[in-house]
C-alpha positions in Angstrom: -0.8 -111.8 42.7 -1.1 -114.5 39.9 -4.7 -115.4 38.8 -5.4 -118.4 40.7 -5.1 -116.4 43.6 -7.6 -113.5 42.3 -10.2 -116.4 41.6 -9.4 -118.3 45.2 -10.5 -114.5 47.1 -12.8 -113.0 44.5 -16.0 -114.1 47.3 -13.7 -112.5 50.3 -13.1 -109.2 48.3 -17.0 -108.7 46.9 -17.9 -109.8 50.6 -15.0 -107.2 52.1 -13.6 -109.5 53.8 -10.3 -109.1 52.4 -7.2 -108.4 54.7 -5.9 -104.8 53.8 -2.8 -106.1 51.8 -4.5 -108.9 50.1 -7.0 -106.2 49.1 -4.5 -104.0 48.0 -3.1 -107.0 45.5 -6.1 -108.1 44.8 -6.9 -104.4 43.3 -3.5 -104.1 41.9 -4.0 -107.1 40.2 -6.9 -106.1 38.3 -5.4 -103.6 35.4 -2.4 -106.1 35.0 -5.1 -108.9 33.7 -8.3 -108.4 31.3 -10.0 -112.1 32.4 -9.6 -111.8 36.0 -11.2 -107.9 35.8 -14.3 -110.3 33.6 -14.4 -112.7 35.9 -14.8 -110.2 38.3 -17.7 -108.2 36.5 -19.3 -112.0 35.9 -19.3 -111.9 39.7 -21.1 -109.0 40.1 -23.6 -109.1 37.5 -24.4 -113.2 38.6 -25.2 -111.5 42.3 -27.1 -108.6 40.6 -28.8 -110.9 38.8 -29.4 -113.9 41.1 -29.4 -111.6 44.9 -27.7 -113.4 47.9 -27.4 -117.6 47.3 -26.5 -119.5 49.6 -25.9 -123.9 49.2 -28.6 -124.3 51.0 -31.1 -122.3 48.5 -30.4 -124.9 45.7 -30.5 -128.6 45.1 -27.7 -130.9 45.6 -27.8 -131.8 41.7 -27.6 -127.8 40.8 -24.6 -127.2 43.5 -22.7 -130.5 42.0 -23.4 -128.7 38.1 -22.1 -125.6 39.6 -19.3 -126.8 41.2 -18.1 -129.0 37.5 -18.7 -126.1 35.6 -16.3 -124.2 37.5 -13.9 -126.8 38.4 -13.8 -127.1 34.5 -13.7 -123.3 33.8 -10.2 -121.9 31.8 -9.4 -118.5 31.6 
């Protein structure tokens, strides 16, 4: 699994929503790479942090910020 590919399921795994396989790379995937296992902690402290959010529990103008800042995010 390359890292695009971590970041596209990262939701789907946290969610266990993963197909077995896709889980199993996903997990092998992790000691292989140290910014996709922070990306990953970032995840789970932001939902820690934040609880459950959903699109429709911000404003149009926050969800367009969101979506530029990680559009625009390098690892």
């Amino acid at each position: 699994m390359n890292c695009d590919d971590f970041v596209e399921l990262v939701t789907e795994f946290l969610e266990g929503a993963l197909p077995e396989e896709d889980e199993r790379r996903f997990i092998e995937h992790l000691p292989e790479c140290s910014g996709c296992e922070s990306y990953l902690d970032q995840f789970r402290q932001t939902i820690a942090t934040t609880g459950e959010l959903t699109p429709d529990d911000i404003s149009p103008e926050a969800r367009q910020q969101l979506l530029t800042a990680f559009r625009d995010w390098q690892r």
